[in-house]
C-alpha positions in Angstrom: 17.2 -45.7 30.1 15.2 -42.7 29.4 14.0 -40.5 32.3 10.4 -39.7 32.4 9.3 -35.9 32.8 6.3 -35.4 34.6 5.4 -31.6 34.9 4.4 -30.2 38.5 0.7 -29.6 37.3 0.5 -33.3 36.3 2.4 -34.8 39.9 0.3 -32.7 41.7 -3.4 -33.7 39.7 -2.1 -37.6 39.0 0.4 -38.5 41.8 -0.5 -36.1 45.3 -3.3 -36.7 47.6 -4.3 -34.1 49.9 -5.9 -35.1 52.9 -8.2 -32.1 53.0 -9.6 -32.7 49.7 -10.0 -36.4 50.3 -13.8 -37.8 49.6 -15.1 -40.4 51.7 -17.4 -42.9 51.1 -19.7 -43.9 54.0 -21.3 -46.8 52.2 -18.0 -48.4 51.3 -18.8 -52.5 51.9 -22.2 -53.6 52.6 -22.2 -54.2 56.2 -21.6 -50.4 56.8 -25.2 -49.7 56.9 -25.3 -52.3 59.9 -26.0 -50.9 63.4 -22.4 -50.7 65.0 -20.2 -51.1 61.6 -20.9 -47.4 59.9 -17.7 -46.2 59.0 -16.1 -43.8 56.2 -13.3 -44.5 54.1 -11.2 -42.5 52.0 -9.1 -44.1 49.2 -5.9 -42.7 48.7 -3.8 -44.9 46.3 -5.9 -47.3 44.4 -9.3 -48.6 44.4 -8.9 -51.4 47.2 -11.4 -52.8 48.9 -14.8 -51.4 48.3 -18.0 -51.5 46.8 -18.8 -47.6 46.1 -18.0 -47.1 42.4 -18.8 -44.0 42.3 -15.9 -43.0 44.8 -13.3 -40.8 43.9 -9.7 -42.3 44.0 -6.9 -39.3 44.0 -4.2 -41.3 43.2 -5.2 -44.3 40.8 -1.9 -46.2 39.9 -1.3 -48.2 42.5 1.5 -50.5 41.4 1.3 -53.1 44.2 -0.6 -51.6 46.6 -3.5 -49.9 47.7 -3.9 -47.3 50.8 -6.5 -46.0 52.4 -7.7 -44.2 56.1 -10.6 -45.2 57.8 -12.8 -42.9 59.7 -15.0 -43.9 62.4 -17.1 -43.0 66.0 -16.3 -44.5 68.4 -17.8 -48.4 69.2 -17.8 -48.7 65.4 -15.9 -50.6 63.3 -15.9 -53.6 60.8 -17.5 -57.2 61.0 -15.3 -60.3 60.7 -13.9 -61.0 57.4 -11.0 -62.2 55.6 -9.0 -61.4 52.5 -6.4 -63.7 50.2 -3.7 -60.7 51.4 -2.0 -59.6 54.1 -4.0 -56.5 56.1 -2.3 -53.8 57.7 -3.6 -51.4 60.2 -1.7 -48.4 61.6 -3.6 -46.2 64.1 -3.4 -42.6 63.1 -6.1 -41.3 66.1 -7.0 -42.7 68.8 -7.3 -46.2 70.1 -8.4 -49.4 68.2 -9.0 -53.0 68.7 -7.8 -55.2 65.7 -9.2 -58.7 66.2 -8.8 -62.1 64.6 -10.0 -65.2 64.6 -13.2 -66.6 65.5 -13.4 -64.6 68.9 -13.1 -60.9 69.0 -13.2 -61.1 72.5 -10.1 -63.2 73.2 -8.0 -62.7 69.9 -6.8 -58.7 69.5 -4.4 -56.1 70.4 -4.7 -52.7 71.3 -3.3 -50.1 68.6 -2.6 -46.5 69.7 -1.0 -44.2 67.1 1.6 -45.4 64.9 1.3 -48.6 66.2 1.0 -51.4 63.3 -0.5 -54.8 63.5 -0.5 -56.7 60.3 -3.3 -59.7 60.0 -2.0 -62.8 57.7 -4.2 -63.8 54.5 -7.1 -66.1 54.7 -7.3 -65.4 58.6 -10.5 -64.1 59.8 -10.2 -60.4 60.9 -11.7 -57.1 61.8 -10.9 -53.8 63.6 -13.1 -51.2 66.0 -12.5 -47.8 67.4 -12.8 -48.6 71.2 -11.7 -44.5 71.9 -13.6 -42.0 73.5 -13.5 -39.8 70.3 -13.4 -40.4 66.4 -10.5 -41.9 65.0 -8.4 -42.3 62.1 -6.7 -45.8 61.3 -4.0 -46.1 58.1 -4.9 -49.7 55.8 -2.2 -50.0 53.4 -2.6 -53.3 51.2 -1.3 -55.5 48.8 -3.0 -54.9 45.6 -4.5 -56.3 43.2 -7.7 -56.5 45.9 -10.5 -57.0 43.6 -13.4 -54.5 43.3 -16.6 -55.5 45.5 -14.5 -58.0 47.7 -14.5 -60.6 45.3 -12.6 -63.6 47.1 -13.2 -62.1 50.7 -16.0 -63.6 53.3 -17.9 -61.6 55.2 -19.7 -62.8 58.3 -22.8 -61.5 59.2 -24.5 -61.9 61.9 -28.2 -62.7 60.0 -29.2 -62.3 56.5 -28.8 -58.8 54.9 -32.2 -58.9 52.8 -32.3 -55.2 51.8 -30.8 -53.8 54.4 -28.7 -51.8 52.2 -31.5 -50.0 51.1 -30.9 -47.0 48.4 -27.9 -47.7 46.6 -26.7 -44.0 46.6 -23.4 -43.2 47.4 -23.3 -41.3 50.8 -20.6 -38.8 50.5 -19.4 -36.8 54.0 -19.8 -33.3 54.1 -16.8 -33.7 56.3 -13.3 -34.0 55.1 -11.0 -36.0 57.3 -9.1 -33.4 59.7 -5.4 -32.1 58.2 -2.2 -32.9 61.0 -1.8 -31.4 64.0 2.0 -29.8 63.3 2.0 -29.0 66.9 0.9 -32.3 68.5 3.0 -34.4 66.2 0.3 -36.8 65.5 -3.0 -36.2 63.1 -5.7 -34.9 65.5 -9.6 -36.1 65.1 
């Protein structure tokens, strides 16, 4: 078996994702430009889950998986939906609420950071920052997911007509924060 080379220059351009540099992508799936579901994500490792074509992806061989962090204010978060994969969440900042089910009043747990919840496929599911401050949450997934959600069901709560309005991708003039060293967790 032959070993293959890769120089530094190329690791660091094809196969290294640094967080300050990371582009997020506030119009990722259509509900984000619902009153209470605006959020930003970055994709790290793969396309995933989202319908902004124009994003940039850092790392785009994702052989098996797809990873991406979430950024959002708090109260905000996603609708119900569900995916044909597993769905995991790990809370970087903050405090979130990962909910399931038909009731996202009765069906969740709590996550604080590094805690992980993962949601089975074909189960209805969604997430919100319930902190004080923005937060960071972690969504590693099995990939293939295919581009624009194609499989997944998203419930909302009337018609979107043209609600999405301008089809522009909305890019943050924000960067998501780099670690804390001396806290020990990434800081908001």
């Amino acid at each position: 078996m032959t070993k293959q080379i890769i120089s530094v220059e190329e690791f660091e351009r094809t196969r290294v994702a640094r967080f300050n540099a990371l582009e997020g992508s506030r119009r990722p799936m259509l509900d984000a430009v619902i009153p209470g579901q605006e959020r930003e994500i970055y994709q790290v490792i793969g396309k995933g889950v989202s319908e902004d074509r124009e994003q940039k992806i850092p790392i785009a061989d994702n052989a098996g998986f797809k990873f991406a962090i979430v950024r959002c204010q708090p109260g905000k978060g996603t609708l119900h939906h569900d995916h044909k994969t597993n769905e995991v969440f790990m809370a970087l900042t903050g405090k979130w609420k990962i909910f399931w089910g038909d009731d996202e009043d009765t069906q969740f747990v709590i996550l604080e950071p590094f805690d992980v919840a993962s949601i089975p496929p074909n189960l209805m599911r969604g997430f919100r920052n319930i902190g004080d401050e923005e937060a960071l949450l972690l969504g590693p997934s099995p990939a293939p997911i295919p581009a624009a959600c194609i499989g997944a069901t998203m419930c909302w709560p009337k018609p979107c007509g043209s609600a999405m309005g301008s089809t522009k991708t909305v890019r943050s003039s924000k960067p998501p924060p780099p670690p804390n060293s001396t806290a020990g967790a990434i800081q908001p």
